[in-house]
C-alpha positions in Angstrom: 49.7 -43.5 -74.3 51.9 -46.7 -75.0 55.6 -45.7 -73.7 59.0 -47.7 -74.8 61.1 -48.2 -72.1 64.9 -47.9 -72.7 68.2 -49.1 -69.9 71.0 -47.3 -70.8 74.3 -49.0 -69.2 77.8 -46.8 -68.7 80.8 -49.3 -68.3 83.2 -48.1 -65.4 86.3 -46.7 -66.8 89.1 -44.9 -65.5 89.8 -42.9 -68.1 86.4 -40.4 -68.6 85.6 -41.4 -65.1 84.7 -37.9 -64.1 82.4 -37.0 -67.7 78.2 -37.3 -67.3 77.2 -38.3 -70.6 74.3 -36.4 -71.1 71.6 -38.7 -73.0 68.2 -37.5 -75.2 66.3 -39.7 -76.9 64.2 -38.1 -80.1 65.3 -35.0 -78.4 63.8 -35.7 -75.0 66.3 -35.0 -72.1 66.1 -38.1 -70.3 68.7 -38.1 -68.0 72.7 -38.4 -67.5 74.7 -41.5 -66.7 77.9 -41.7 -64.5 80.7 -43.7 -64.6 79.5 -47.4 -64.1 76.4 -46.8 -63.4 73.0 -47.1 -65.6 69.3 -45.1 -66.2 66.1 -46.4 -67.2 63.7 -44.2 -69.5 60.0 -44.3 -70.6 59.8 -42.2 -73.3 56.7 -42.1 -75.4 56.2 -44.5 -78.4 56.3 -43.6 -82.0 55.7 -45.3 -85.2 59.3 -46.7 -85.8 59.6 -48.7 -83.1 56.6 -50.9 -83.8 
């Protein structure tokens, strides 16, 4: 199965600093980012992004 791979970047902030944000992609958890930091997801392909 072909996968699409997405890097999702958090910029460090002070203000928020202490909020995950909590990221799903077409409704697959996939993951939370913290302050300044960044996650990498393969998530499977679908039609739209061809």
């Amino acid at each position: 199965m072909d996968t699409v791979r997405f890097t999702i970047q958090r910029k460090a902030a002070f203000s928020g600093a202490f909020l995950l944000y909590r990221m799903s992609i077409n409704g697959q958890d996939v993951g939370t980012v913290r302050n300044g930091k960044e996650i990498t997801a393969d998530v499977p392909r679908v039609a739209v992004y061809r």
